[in-house]
C-alpha positions in Angstrom: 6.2 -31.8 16.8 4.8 -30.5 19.7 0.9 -29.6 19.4 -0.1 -26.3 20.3 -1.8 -27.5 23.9 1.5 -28.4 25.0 3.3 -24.9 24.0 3.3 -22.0 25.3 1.9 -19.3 22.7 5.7 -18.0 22.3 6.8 -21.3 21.7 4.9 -21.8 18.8 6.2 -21.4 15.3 3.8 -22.1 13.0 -0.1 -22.2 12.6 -1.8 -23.7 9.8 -4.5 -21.6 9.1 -8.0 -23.3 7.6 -10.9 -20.9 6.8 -13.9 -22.9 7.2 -17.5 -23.1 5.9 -19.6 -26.3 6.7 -16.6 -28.5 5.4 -17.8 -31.3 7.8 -17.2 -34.0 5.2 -13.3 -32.5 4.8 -12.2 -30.5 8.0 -11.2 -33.1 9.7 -9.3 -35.1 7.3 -7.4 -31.8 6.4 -6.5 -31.0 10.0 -5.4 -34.5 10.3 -2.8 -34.5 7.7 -1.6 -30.9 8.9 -0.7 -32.2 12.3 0.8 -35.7 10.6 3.0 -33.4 8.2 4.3 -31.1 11.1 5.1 -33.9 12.8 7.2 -35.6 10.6 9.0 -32.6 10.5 9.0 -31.7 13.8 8.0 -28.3 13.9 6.7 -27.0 16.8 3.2 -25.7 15.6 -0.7 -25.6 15.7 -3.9 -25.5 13.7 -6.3 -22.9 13.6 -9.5 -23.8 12.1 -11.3 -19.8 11.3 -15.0 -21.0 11.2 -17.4 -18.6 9.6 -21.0 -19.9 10.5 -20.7 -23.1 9.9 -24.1 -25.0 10.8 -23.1 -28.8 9.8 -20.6 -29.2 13.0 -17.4 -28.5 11.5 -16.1 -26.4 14.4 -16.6 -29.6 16.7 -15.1 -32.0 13.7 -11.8 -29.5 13.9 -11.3 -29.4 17.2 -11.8 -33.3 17.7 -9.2 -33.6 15.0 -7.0 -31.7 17.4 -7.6 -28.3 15.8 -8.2 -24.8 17.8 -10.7 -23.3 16.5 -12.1 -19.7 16.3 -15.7 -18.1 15.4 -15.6 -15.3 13.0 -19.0 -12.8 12.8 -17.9 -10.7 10.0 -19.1 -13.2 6.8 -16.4 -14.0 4.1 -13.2 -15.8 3.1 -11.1 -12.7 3.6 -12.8 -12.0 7.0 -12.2 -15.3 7.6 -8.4 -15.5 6.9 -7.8 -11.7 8.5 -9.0 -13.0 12.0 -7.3 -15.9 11.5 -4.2 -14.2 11.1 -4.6 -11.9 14.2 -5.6 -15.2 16.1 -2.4 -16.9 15.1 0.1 -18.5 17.6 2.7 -18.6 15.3 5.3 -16.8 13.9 5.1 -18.1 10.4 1.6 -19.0 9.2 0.2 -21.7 6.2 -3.3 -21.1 4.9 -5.0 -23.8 3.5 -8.8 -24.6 2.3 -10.7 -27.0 4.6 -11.8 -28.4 1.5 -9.1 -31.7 0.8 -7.9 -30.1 -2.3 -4.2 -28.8 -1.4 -1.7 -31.3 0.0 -1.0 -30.0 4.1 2.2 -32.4 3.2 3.8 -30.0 1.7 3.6 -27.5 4.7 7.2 -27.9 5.6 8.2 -26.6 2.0 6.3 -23.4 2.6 8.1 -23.3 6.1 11.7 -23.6 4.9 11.7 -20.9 2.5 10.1 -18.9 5.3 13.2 -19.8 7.5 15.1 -18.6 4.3 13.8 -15.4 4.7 10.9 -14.9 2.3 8.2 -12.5 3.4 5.6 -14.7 1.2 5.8 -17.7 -0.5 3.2 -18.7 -3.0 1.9 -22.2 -3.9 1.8 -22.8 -7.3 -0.8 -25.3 -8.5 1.0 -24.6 -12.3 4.2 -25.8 -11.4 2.9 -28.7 -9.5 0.7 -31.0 -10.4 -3.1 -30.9 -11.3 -5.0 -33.6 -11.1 -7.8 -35.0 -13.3 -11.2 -32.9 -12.4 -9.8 -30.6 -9.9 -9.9 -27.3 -12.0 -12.0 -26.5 -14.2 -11.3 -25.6 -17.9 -12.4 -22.4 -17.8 -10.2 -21.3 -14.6 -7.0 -23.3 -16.0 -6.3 -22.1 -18.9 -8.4 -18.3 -19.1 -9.0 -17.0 -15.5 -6.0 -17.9 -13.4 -3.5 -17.2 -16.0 -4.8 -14.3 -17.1 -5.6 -12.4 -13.8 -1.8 -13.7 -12.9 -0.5 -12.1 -15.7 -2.5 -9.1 -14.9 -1.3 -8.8 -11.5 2.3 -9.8 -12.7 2.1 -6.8 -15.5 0.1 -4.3 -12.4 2.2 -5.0 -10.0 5.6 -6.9 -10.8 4.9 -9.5 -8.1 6.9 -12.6 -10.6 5.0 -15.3 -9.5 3.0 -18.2 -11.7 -0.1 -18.5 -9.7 -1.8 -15.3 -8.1 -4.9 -17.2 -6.6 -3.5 -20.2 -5.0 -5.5 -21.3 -1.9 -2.2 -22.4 -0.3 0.0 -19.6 0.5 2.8 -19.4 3.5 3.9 -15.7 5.2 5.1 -14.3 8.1 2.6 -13.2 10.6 4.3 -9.8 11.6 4.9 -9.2 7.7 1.8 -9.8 6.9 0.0 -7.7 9.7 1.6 -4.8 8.1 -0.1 -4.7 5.0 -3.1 -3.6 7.1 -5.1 -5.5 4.7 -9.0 -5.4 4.3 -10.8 -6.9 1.7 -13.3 -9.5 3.4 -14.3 -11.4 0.6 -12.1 -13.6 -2.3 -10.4 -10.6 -3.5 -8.3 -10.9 -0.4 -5.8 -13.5 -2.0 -5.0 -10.6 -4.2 -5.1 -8.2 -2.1 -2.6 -10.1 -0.7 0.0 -10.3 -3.1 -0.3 -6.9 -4.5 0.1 -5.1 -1.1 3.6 -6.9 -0.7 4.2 -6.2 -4.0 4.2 -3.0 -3.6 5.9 -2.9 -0.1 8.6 -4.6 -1.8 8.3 -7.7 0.6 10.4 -10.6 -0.3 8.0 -13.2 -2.1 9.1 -16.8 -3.1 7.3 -19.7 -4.8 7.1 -23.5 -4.4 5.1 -26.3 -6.3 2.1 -27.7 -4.7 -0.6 -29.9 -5.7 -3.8 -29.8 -6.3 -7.1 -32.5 -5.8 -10.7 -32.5 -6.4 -12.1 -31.7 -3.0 -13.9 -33.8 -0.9 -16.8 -32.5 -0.6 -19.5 -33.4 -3.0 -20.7 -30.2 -3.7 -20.8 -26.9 -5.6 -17.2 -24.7 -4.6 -18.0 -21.3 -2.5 -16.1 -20.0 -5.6 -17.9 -18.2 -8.1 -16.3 -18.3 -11.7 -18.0 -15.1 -12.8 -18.6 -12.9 -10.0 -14.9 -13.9 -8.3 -13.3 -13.4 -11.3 -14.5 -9.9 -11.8 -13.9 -8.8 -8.1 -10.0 -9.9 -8.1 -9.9 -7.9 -11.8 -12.5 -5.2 -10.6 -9.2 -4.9 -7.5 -6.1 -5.2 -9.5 -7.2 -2.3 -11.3 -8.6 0.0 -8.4 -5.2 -0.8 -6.8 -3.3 0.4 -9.9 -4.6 3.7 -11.0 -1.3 3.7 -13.4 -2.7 1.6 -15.4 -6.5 2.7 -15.2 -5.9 5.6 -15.6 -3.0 6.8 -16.7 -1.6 4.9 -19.7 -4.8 4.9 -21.3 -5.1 8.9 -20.4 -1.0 9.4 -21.8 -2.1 7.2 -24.9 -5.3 9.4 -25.9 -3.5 12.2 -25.0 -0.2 11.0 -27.1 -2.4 10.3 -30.1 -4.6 13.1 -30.0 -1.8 15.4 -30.3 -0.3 13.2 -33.1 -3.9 13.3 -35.1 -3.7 17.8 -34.4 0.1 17.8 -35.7 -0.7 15.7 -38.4 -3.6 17.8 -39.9 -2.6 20.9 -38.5 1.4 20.8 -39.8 1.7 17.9 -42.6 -0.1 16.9 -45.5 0.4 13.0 -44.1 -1.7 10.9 -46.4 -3.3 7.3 -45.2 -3.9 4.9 -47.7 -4.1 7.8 -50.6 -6.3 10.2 -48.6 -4.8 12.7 -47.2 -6.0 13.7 -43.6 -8.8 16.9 -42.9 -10.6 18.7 -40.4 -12.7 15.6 -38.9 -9.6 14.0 -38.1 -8.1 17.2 -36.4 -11.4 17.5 -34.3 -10.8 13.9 -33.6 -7.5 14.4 -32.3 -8.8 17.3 -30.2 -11.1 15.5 -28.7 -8.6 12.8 -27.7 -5.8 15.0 -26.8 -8.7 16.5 -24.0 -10.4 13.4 -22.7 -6.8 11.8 -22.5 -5.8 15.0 -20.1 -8.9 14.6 -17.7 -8.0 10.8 -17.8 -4.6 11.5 -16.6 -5.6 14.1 -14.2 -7.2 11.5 -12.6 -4.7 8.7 -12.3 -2.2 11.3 -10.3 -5.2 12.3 -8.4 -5.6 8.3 -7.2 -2.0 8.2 -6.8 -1.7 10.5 -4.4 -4.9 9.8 -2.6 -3.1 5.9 -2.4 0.3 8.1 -1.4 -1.8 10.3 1.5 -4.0 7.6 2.7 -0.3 5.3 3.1 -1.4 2.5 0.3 1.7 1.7 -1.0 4.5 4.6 -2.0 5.6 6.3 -5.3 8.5 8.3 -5.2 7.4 10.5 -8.1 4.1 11.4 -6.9 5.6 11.7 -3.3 7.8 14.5 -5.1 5.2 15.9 -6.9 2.7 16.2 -3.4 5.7 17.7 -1.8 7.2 20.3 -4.7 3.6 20.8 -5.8 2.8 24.8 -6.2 -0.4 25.7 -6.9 0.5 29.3 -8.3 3.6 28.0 -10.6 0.6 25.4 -11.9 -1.6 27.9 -12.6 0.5 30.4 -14.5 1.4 26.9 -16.9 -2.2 27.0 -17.4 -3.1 30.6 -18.1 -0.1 31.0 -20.4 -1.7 27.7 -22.0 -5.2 29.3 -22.4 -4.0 32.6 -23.0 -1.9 30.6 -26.4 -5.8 29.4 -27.5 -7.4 32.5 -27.0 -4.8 34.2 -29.3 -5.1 31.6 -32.1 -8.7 31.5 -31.8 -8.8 34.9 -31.7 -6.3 35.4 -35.2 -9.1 33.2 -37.0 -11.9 35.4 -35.7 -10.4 38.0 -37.1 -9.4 36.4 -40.4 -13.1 34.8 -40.8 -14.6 38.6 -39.7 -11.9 40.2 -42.1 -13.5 37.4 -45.0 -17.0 38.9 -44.1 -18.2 35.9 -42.4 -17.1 33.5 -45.3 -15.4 30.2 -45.4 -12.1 29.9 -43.7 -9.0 27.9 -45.3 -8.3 24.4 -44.4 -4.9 26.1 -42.2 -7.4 28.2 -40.5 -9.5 25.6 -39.6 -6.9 23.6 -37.9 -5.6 26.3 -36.2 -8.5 27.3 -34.7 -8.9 23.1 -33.8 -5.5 23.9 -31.7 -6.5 27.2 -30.1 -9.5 25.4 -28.9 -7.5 22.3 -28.1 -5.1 24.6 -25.6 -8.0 26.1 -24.3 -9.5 23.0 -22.9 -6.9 21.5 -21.8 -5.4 24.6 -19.8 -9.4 25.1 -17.8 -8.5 21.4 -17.3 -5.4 21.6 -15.4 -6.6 24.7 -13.8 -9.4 23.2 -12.1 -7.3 19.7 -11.8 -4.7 21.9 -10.2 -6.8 23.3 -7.3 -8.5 20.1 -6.7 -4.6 18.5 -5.9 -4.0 21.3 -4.1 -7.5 20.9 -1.9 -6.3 17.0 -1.7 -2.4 17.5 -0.2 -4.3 20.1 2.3 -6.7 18.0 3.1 -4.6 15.3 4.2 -1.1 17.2 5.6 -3.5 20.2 7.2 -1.3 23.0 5.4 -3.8 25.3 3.6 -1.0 27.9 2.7 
C-alpha cells in the first residue's frame, strides 16, 4: 500500500470512510488497523476520518494515526457519511464506525467483490460472527431482523443484514442515488435507493465486537428503530398505501356482494344490513386509500425517486376526461339505484323497505361515493402531472 500523502488523488483506490463523534478512546486504533489491512493487501488507498463536532480530540487522534480528516457542520451520522463520500479520494469506498466494533481486516473482502463488479456490498454481522456482549438482545433477534425483512419484503434488496455499520460501494454509484437523509436512517436509505435503481448489491460476512469505548452507543433502540421503519414505509407507498387500500377495497366489495346477492351464512347466521354498511364503508375508505398510494407513486415518479413502469404509463396515458366519464357513469349507476328505492319506499308510503331494498340502496350509495372519489382523485393527478411536466392542456 501506498498511503494517500504519497498518491496523487487519481491514484487512489480506496478510502475507508470513519464517521466520527468523540471516539477518542477508539479512533485511533481503528484507523490503525485500516492502514495495517490495506497494506497487507497492498491496495493503494487512504482513510478519511468525517468528524462531526467532536470535542475530546479525536480529529487530532486520526490524523496522528495517519488519517485525513474532515469537519462536517451539518450534525448527524448520515451528514456525516454523505460528506464523507463527496470528500473521498477513492474510487471504491469502506465505511466503518470509529467505534472498534467492526473488523477494518476485512476491508479487502469488501474490496474484491467491488473489483467484481458489485455496486454495494453489505457486511453481514448474521453470517459472521457476534461476539459475547456486542448486540444487544433486543436488536439481535427483534429489530435487525425484522426491519431487514421489512426492507427485504419493501424493496427486494436480498440481503441478511440491512443496518450493518460496515458497508463497501462505489463512490460514482453511490453519488447517484442523490441521497439525503442526515441522520441513522441513512443506512437504509442506502440500500433501498439501490434497490430500486436496480444496482448490483453483494454480501460478505463480517464480524462484530463490543466497542471500545466505555460508554452508552449514539444508537438509540427506540427512536432509531422507528426512524429506519417510519422510512421504509414513506419510501414504499405500495405497501402503505396501496395493499392495505386494494385489501379494504377487495373485502368491502366481498362484504356488499355477499349481503347484497347471497344468502352466505357464517357460523349459522346468515349475513344483514350492518354487515353490507360495513362493506360499504370499507369498499370507500379502501378507494381513498388507494387514491393515495398512486398519488405518492407518481409524486416519487415526477420528483425522479426511483421508477415504476406502470405508474410511468399511467402519468403519460393519463386522460382526465376518459377518467371522468368512468366516474360519472359510476355515480350516475348510484343515483339510479338509490333513486329505484326512493321510489319503492315513497310508493310503500314511507314504510319499511325489504331486506333486497336495503342492500341495494347500500350499493347505489356505495357507487356514489366512490365515483365523487375518483372524480376529485382524478383532477388532483391531473393538477400533479401538470404541475411537474408544465402541460396544463
Amino acid at each position: 500500500m501506498r498511503v494517500a500523502a504519497q498518491l496523487s488523488p487519481a491514484a487512489v483506490e480506496l478510502t475507508v470512510l470513519m464517521p466520527c463523534l468523540d471516539e477518542a478512546k477508539t479512533v485511533a486504533t481503528c484507523v490503525r488497523k485500516a492502514i495495517e489491512a490495506c497494506q497487507a493487501a497492498g491496495v493503494d488507498a487512504e482513510v478519511l476520518v468525517a468528524d462531526n463536532g467532536s470535542r475530546d480530540g479525536s480529529p487530532d487522534l486520526a490524523r496522528t494515526a495517519g488519517a485525513r480528516v474532515i469537519h462536517v457542520e451539518e450534525k448527524g451520522y448520515g451528514a456525516a457519511l454523505r460528506a464523507g463520500i463527496e470528500a473521498a479520494r477513492g474510487r471504491y469506498v469502506v465505511m466503518g464506525d470509529a467505534d472498534d466494533s467492526y473488523e477494518f481486516q476485512d476491508v479487502p473482502r469488501f474490496l474484491s467483490r467491488l473489483r467484481a463488479g458489485d455496486d454495494l456490498v453489505m457486511g453481514s454481522r448474521f453470517r459472521g460472527v457476534i461476539h459475547p456482549g456486542a448486540m444487544p438482545f433486543l436488536h439481535r433477534f427483534l429489530g435487525n431482523p425484522v426491519l431487514t425483512w421489512i426492507l427485504n419484503l419493501f424493496f427486494g434488496a436480498g440481503i441478511s443484514d440491512a443496518h450493518c455499520g460496515m458497508r463497501g460501494f462505489s463512490r460514482e454509484a453511490i453519488l447517484s442515488l442523490s441521497l439525503r437523509s442526515p441522520g441513522m436512517e441513512f443506512a437504509s436509505e442506502m440500500v433501498i435507493r439501490a434497490a430500486q435503481e436496480k444496482l448490483r448489491i453483494g454480501e460478505v460476512p463480517t464480524s462484530l465486537r463490543p466497542d471500545g469505548r466505555g460508554r452508552r452507543p449514539h444508537l438509540r433502540t427506540w427512536r432509531d428503530g422507528w426512524r429506519h421503519l417510519r422510512f421504509m414505509l414513506l419510501f414504499s407507498p405500495w405497501w402503505l398505501f396501496a395493499v392495505p387500500g386494494l385489501c379494504a377495497l377487495v373485502l368491502g366489495l366481498a362484504l356488499i356482494a355477499a349481503v347484497a346477492f347471497t344468502e352466505i351464512r357464517i357460523l349459522g347466521h346468515q349475513l344483514h344490513t350492518h354487515f353490507a354498511l360495513l362493506g360499504s364503508a370499507l369498499a370507500i375508505l379502501g378507494t381513498q386509500i388507494l387514491m393515495l398510494g398512486i398519488f405518492a407513486k407518481a409524486l416519487f415518479v415526477l420528483e425522479g425517486i426511483g421508477s415504476d413502469p406502470a405508474i410511468e404509463r399511467l402519468i403519460t396515458e393519463f386522460r382526465l376526461e376518459v377518467t371522468l366519464a368512468l366516474a360519472i357513469v359510476t355515480i350516475g349507476l348510484g343515483m339510479a339505484m338509490d333513486g329505484y328505492v326512493l321510489a319503492v319506499w315513497v310508493g310503500s308510503g314511507g314504510g319499511s323497505l325489504e331486506g333486497h331494498h336495503t342492500h341495494l340502496a347500500v350499493v347505489g350509495g356505495t357507487l356514489l361515493a366512490v365515483g365523487v372519489e375518483v372524480i376529485f382523485s382524478a383532477f388532483f393527478l391531473s393538477i400533479l402531472r401538470s404541475s411537474r411536466t408544465g402541460q396544463w392542456t
